[in-house]
N, CA, C and O of each residue as an XYZ file, in Angstrom:
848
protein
N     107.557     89.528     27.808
C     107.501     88.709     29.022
C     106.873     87.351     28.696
O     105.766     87.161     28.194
N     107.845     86.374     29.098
C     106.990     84.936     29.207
C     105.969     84.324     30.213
O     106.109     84.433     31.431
N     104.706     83.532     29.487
C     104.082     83.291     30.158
C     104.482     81.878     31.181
O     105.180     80.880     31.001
N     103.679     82.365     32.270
C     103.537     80.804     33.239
C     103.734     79.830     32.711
O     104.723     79.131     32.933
N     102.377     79.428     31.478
C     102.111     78.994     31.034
C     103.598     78.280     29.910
O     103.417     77.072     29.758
N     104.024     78.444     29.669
C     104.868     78.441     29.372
C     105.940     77.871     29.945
O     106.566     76.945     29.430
N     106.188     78.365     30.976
C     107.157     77.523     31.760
C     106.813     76.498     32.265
O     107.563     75.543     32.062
N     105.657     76.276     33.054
C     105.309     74.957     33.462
C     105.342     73.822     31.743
O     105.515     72.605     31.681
N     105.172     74.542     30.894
C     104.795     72.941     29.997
C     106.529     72.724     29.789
O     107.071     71.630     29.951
N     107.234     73.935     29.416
C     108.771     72.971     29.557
C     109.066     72.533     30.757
O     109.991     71.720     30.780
N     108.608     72.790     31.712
C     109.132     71.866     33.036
C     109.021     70.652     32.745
O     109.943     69.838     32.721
N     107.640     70.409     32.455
C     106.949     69.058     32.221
C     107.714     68.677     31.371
O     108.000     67.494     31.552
N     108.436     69.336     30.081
C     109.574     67.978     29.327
C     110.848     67.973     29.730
O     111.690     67.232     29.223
N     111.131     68.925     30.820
C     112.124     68.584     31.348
C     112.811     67.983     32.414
O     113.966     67.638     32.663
N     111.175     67.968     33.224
C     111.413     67.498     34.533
C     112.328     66.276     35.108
O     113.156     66.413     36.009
N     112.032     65.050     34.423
C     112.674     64.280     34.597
C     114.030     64.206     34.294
O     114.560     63.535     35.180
N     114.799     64.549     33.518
C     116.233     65.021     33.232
C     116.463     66.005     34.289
O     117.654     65.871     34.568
N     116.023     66.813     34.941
C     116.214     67.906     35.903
C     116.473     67.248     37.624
O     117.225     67.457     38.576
N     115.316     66.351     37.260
C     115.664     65.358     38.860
C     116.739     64.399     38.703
O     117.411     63.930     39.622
N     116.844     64.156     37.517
C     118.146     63.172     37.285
C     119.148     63.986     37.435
O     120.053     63.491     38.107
N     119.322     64.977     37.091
C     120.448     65.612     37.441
C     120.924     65.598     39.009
O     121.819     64.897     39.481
N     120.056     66.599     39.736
C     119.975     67.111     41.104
C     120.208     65.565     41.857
O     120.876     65.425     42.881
N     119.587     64.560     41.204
C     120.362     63.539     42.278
C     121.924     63.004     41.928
O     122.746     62.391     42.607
N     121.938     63.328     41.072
C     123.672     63.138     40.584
C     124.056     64.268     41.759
O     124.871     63.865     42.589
N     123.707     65.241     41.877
C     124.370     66.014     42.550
C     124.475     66.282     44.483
O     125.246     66.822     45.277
N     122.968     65.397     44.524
C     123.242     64.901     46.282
C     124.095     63.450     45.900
O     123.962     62.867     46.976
N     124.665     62.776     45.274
C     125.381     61.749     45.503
C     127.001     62.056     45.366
O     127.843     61.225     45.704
N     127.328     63.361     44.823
C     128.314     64.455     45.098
C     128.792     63.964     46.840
O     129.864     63.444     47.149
N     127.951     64.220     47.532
C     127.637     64.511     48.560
C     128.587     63.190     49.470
O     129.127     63.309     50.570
N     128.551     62.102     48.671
C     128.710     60.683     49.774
C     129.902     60.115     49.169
O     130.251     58.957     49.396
N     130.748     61.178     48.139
C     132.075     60.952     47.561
C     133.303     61.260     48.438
O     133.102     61.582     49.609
N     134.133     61.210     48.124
C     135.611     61.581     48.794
C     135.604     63.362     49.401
O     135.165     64.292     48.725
N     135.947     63.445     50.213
C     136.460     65.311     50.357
C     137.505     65.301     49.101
O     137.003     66.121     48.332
N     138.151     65.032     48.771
C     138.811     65.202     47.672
C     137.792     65.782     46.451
O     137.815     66.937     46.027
N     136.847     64.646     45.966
C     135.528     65.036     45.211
C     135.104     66.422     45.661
O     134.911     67.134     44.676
N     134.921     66.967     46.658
C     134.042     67.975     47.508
C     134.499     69.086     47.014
O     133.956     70.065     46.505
N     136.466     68.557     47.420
C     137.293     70.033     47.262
C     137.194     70.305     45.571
O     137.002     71.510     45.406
N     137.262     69.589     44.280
C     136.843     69.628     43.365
C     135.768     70.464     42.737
O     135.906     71.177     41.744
N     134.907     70.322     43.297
C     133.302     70.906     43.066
C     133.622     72.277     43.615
O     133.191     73.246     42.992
N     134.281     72.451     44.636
C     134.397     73.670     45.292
C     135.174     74.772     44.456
O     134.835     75.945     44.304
N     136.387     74.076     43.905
C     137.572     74.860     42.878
C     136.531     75.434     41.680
O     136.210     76.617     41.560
N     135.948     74.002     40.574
C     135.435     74.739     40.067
C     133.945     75.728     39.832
O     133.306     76.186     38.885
N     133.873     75.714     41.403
C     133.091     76.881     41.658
C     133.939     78.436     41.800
O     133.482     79.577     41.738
N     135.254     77.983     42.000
C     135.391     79.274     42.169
C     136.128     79.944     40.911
O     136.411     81.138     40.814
N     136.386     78.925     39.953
C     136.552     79.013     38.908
C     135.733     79.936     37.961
O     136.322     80.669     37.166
N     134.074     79.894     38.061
C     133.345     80.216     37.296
C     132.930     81.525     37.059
O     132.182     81.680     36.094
N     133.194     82.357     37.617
C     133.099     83.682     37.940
C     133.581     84.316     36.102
O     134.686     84.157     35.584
N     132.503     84.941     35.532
C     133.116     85.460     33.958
C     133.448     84.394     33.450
O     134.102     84.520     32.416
N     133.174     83.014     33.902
C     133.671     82.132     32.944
C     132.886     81.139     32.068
O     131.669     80.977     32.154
N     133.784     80.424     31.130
C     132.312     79.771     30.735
C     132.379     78.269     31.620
O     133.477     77.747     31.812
N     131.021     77.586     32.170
C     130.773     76.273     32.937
C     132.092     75.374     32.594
O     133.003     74.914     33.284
N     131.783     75.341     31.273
C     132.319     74.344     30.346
C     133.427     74.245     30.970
O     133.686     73.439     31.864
N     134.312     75.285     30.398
C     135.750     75.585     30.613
C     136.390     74.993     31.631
O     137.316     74.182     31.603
N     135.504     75.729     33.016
C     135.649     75.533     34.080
C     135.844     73.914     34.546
O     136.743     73.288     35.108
N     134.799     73.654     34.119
C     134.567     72.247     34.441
C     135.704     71.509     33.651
O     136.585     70.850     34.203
N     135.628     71.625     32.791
C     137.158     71.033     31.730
C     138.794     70.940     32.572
O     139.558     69.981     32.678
N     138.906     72.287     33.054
C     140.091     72.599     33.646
C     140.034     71.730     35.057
O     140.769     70.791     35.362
N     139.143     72.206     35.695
C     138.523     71.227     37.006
C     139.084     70.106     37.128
O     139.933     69.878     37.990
N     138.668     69.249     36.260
C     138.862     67.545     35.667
C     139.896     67.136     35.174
O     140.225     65.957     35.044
N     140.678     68.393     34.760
C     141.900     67.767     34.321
C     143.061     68.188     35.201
O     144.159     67.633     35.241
N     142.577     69.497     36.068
C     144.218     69.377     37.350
C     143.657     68.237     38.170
O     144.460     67.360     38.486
N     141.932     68.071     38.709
C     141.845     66.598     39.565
C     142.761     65.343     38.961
O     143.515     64.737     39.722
N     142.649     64.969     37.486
C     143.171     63.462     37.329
C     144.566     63.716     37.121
O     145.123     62.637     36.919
N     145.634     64.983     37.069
C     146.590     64.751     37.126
C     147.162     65.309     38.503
O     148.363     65.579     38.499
N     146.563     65.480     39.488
C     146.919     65.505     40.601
C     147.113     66.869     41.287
O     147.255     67.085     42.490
N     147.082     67.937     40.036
C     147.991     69.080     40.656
C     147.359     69.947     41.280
O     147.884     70.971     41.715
N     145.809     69.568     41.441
C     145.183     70.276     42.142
C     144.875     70.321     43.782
O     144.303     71.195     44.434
N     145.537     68.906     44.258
C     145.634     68.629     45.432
C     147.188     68.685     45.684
O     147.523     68.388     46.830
N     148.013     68.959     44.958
C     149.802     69.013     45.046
C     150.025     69.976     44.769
O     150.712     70.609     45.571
N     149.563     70.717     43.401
C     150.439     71.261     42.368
C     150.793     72.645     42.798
O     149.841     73.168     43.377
N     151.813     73.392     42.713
C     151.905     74.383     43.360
C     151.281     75.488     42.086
O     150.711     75.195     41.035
N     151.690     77.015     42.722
C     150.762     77.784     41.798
C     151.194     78.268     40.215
O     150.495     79.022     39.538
N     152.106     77.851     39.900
C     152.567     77.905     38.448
C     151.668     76.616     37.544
O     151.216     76.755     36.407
N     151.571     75.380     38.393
C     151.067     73.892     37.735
C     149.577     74.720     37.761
O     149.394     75.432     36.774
N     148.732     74.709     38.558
C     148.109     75.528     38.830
C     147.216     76.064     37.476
O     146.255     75.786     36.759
N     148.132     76.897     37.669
C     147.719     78.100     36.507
C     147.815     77.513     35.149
O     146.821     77.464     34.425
N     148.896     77.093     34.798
C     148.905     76.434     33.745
C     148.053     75.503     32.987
O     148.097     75.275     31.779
N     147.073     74.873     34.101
C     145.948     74.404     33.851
C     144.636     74.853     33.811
O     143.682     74.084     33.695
N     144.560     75.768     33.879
C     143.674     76.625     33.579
C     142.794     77.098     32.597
O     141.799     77.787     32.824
N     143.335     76.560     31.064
C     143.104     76.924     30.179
C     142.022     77.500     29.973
O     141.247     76.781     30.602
N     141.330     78.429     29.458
C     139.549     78.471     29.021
C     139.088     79.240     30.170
O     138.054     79.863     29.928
N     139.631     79.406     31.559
C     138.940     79.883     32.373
C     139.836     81.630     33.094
O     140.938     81.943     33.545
N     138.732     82.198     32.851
C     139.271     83.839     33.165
C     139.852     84.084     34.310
O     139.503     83.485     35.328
N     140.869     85.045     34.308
C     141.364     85.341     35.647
C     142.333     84.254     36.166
O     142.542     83.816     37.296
N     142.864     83.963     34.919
C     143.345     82.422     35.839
C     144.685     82.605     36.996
O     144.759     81.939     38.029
N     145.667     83.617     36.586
C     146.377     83.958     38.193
C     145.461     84.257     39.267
O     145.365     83.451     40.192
N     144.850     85.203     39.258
C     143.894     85.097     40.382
C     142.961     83.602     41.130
O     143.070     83.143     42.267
N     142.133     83.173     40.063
C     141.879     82.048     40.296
C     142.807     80.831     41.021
O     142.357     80.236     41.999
N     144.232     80.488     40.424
C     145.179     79.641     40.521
C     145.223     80.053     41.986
O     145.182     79.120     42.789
N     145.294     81.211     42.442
C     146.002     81.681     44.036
C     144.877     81.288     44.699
O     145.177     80.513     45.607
N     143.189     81.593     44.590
C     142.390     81.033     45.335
C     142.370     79.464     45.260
O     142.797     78.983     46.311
N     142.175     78.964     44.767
C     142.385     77.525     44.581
C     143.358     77.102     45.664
O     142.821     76.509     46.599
N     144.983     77.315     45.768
C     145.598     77.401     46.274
C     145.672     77.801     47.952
O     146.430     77.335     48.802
N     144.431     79.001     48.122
C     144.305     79.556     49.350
C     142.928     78.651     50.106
O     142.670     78.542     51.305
N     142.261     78.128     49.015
C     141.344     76.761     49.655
C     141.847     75.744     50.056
O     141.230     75.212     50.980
N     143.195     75.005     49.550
C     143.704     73.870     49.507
C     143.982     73.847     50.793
O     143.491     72.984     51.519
N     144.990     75.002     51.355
C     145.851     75.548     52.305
C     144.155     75.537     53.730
O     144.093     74.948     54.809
N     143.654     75.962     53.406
C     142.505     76.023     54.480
C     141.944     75.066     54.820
O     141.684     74.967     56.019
N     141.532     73.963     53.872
C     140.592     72.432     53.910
C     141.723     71.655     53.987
O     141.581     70.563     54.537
N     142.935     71.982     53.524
C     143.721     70.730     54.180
C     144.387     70.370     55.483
O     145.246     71.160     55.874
N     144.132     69.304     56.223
C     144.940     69.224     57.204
C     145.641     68.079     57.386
O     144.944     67.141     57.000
N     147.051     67.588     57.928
C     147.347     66.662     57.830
C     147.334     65.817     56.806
O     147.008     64.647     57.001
N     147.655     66.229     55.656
C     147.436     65.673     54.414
C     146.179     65.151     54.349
O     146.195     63.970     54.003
N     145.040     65.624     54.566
C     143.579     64.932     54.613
C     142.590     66.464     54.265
O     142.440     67.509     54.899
N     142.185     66.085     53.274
C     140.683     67.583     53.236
C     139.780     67.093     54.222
O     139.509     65.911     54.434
N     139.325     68.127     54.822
C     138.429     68.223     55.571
C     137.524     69.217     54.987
O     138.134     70.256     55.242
N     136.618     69.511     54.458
C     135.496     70.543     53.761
C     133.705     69.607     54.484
O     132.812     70.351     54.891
N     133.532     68.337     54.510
C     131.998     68.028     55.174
C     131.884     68.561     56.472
O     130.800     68.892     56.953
N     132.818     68.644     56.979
C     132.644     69.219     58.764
C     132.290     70.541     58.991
O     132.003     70.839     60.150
N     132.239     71.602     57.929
C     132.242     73.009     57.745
C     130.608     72.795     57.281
O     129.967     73.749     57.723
N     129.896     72.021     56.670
C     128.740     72.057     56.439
C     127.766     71.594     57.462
O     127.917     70.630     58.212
N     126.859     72.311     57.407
C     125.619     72.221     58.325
C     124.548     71.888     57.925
O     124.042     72.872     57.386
N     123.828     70.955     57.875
C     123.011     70.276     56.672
C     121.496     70.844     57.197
O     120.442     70.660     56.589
N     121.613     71.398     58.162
C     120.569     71.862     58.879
C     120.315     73.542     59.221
O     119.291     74.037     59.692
N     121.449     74.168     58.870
C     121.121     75.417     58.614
C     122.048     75.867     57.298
O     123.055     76.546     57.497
N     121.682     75.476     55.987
C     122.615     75.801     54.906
C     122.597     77.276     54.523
O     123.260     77.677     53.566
N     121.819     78.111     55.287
C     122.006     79.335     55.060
C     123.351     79.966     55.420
O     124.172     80.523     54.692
N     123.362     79.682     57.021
C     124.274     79.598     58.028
C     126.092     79.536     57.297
O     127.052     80.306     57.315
N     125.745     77.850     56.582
C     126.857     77.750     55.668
C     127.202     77.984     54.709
O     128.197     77.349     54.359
N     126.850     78.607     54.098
C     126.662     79.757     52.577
C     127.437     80.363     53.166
O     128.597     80.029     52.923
N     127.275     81.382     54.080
C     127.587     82.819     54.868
C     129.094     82.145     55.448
O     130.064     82.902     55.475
N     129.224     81.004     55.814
C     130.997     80.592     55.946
C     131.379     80.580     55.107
O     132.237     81.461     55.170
N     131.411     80.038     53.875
C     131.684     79.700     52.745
C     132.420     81.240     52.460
O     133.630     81.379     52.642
N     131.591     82.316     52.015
C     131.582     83.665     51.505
C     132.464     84.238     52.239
O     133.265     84.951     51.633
N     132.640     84.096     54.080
C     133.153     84.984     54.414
C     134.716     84.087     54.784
O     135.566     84.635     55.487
N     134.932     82.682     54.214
C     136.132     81.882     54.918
C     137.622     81.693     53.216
O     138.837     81.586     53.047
N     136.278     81.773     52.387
C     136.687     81.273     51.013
C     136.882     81.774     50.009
O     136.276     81.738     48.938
N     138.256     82.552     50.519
C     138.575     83.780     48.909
C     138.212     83.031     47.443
O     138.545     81.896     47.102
N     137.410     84.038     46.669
C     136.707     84.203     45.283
C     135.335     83.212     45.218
O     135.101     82.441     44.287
N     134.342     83.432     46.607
C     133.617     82.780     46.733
C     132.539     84.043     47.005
O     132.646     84.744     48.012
N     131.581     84.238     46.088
C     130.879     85.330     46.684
C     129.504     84.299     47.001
O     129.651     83.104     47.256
N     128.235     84.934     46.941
C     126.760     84.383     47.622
C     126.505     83.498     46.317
O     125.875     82.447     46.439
N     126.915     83.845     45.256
C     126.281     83.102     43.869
C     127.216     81.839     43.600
O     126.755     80.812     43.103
N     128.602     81.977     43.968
C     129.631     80.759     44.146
C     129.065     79.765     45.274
O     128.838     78.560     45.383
N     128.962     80.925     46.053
C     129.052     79.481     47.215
C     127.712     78.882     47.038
O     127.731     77.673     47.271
N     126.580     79.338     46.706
C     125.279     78.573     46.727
C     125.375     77.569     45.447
O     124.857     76.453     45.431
N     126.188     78.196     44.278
C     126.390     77.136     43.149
C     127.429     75.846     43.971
O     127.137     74.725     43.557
N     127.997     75.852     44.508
C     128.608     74.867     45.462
C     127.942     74.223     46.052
O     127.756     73.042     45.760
N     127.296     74.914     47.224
C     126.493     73.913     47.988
C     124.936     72.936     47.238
O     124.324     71.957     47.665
N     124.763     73.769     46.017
C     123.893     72.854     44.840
C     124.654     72.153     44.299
O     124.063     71.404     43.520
N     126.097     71.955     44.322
C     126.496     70.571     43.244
C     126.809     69.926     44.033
O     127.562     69.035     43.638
N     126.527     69.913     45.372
C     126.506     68.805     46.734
C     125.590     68.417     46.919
O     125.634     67.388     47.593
N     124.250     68.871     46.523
C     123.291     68.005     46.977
C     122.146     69.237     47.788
O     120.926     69.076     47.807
N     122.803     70.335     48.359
C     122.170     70.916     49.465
C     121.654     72.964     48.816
O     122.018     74.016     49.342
N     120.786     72.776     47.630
C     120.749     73.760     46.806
C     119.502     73.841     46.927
O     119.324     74.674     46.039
N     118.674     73.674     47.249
C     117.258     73.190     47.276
C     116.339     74.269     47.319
O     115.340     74.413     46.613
N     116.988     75.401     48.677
C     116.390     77.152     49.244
C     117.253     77.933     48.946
O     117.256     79.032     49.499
N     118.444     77.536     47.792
C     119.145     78.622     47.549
C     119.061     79.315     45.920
O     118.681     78.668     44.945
N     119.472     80.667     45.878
C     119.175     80.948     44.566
C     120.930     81.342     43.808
O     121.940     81.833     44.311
N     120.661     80.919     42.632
C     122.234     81.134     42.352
C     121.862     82.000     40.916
O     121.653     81.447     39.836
N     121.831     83.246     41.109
C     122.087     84.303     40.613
C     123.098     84.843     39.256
O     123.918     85.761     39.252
N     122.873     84.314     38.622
C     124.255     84.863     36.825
C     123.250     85.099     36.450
O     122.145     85.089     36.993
N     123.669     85.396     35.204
C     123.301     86.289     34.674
C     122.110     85.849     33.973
O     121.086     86.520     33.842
N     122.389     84.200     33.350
C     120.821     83.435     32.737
C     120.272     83.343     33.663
O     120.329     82.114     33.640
N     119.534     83.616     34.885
C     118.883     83.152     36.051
C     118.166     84.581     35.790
O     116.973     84.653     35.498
N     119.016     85.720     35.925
C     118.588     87.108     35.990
C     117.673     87.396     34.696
O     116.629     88.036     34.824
N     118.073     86.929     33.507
C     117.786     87.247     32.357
C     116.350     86.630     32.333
O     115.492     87.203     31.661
N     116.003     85.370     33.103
C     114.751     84.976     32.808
C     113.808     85.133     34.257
O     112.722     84.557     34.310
N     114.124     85.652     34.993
C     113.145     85.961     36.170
C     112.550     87.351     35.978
O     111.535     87.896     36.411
N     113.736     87.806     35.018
C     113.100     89.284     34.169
C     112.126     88.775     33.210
O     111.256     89.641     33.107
N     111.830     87.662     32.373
C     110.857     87.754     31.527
C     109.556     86.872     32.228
O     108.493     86.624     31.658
N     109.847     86.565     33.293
C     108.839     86.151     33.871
C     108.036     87.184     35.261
O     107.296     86.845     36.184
N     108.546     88.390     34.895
C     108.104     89.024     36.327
C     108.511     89.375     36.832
O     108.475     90.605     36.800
N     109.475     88.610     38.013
C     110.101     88.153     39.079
C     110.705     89.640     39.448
O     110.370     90.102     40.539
N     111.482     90.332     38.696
C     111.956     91.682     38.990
C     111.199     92.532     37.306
O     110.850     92.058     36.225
N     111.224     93.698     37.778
C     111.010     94.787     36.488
C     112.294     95.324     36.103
O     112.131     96.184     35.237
N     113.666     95.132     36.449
C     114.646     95.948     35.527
C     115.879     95.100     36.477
O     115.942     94.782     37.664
N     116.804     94.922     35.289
C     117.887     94.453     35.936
C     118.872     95.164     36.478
O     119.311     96.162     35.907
N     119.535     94.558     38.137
C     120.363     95.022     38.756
C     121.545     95.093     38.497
O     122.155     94.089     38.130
N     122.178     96.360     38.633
C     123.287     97.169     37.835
C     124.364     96.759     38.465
O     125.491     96.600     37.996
N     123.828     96.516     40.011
C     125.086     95.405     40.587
C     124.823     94.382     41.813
O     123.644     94.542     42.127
N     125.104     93.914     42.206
C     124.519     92.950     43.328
C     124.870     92.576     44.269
O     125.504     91.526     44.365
N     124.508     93.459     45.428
C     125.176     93.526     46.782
C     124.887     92.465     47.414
O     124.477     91.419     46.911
N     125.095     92.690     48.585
C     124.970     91.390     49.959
C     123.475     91.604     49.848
O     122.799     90.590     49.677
N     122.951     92.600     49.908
C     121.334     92.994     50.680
C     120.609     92.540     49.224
O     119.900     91.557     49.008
N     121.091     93.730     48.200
C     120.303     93.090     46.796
C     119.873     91.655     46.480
O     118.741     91.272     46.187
N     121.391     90.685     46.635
C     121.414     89.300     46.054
C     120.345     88.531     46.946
O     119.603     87.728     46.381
N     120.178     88.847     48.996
C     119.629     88.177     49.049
C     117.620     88.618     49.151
O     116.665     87.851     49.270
N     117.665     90.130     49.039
C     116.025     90.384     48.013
C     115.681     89.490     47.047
O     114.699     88.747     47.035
N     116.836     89.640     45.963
C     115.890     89.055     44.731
C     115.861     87.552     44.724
O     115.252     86.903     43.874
N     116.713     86.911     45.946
C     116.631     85.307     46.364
C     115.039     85.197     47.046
O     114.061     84.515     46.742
N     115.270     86.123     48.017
C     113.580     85.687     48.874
C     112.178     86.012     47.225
O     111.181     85.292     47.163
N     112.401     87.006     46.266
C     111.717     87.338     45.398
C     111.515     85.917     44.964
O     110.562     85.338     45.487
N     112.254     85.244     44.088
C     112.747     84.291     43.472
C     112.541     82.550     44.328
O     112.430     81.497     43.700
N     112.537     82.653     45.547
C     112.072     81.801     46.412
C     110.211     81.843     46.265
O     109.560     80.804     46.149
N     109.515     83.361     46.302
C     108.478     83.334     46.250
C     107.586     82.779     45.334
O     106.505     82.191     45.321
N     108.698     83.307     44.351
C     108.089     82.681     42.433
C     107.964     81.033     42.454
O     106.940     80.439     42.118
N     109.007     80.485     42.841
C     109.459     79.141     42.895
C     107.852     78.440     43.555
O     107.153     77.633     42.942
N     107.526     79.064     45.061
C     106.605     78.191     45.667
C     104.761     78.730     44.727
O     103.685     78.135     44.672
N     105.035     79.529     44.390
C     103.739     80.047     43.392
C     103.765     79.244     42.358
O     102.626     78.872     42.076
N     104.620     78.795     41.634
C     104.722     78.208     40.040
C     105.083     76.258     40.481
O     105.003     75.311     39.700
N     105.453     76.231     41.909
C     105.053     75.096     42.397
C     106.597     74.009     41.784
O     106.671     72.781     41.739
N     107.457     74.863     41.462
C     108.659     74.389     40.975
C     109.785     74.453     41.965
O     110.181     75.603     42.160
N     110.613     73.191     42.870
C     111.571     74.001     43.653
C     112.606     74.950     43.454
O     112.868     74.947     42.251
N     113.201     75.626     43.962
C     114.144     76.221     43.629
C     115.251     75.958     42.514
O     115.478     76.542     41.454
N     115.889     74.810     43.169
C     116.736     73.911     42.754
C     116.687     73.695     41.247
O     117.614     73.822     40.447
N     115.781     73.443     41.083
C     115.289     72.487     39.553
C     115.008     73.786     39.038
O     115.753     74.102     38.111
N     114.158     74.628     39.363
C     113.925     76.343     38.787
C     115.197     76.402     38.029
O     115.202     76.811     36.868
N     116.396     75.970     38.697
C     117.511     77.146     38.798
C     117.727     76.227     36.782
O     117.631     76.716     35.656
N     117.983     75.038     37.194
C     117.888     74.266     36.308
C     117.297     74.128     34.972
O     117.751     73.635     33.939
N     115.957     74.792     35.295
C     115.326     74.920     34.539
C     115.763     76.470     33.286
O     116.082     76.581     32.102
N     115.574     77.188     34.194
C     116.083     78.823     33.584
C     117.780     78.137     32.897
O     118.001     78.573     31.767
N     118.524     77.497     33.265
C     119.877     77.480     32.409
C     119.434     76.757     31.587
O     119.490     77.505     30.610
N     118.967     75.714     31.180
C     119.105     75.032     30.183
C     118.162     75.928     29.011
O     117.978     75.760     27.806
N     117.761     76.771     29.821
C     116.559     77.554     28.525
C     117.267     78.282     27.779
O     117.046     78.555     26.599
N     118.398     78.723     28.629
C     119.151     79.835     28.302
C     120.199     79.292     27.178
O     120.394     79.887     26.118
N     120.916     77.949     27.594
C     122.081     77.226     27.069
C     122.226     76.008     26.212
O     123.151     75.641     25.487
N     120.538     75.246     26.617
C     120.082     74.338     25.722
C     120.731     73.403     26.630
O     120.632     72.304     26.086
N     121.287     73.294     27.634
C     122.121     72.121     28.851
C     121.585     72.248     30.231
O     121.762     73.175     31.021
N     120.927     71.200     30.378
C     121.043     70.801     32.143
C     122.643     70.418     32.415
O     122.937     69.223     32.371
N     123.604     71.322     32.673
C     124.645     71.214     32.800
C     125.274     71.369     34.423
O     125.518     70.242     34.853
N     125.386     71.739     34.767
C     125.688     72.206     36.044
C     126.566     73.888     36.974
O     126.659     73.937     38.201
């Protein structure tokens, strides 16, 4: 088990790269719905996958268009690197179909900047291949991640060596995910680190990247 001690002194060399990040990611926030619907795909992308990938594939159906056009063969085909990709390709597809109207995304009007719990719980229950750990990784690359905990597996791996739980969960229900969030919320205001940047903190330990 790692000490406190410990974590606070890498905070301290990481801190500032960590807030630089998180504001890259509320300025997410004041971009196009197009941008929005982006962030959203490759959230739902990430599931077994690697960031990278995700993010790779992400960026490249956005600049060639086919992610706001492309039907589900273009789709897929772009996919490369990221698991599940028929499945994936059809959610993508079943978001487009939902946030689009009138040839215009609409996705800021669904957010509630004032009860983001509230909108997590739309997200999960509106947005096929969006579970509690998608959609909160979403609403953190908008800006609005701050009280939420986003749960994989490096998050799990180090709240285990810090305490936070004694044995890892074999699977992670609705009720489980949001225990070991309020757990994990508790740690956060004890160690005096927000959530957000926590979350930040535990990946890059894990990956060597403040990545996203």
């Amino acid at each position: 088990m790692k000490t406190l001690k410990e974590l606070t002194s890498e905070y301290r060399k990481k801190r500032v790269k960590i807030k630089k990040r998180l504001k890259e990611f509320r300025e997410v926030w004041h971009k196009s719905e197009r941008r929005i619907f982006s962030e959203l795909c490759f959230c739902i992308c990430t599931p077994q996958s690697k960031a990278f990938f995700c993010d790779a594939a992400i960026s490249r159906l956005s600049k060639n268009g086919k992610l706001f056009s492309g039907n589900l063969g273009k789709i897929r085909r772009d996919l490369g690197g990221v698991r599940f990709p028929n499945n994936k390709a059809k959610y993508i597809l079943e978001a487009r179909k939902l946030f689009l109207n009138n040839g215009r995304f609409k996705i800021k009007e669904k957010i509630n900047q004032k009860d983001i719990l509230k909108t997590r719980h739309w997200f999960v229950k509106n947005v096929k291949g969006l579970g509690l750990k998608e959609a909160s990784h979403f609403l953190r690359n908008i800006g609005f991640g701050r009280d939420l905990a986003i749960l994989d597996v490096h998050i799990i791996r180090n709240i285990l060596k810090y305490g936070v739980i004694n044995k890892r969960p074999k699977t992670l229900t609705e009720k489980k995910y949001l225990s070991l969030e309020r757990k994990l919320r508790k740690f956060a205001e004890n160690v005096n680190i927000p959530m957000d940047e926590l979350d930040l903190l535990f990946w890059s330990s894990e990956t060597g990247e403040i990545f996203k």
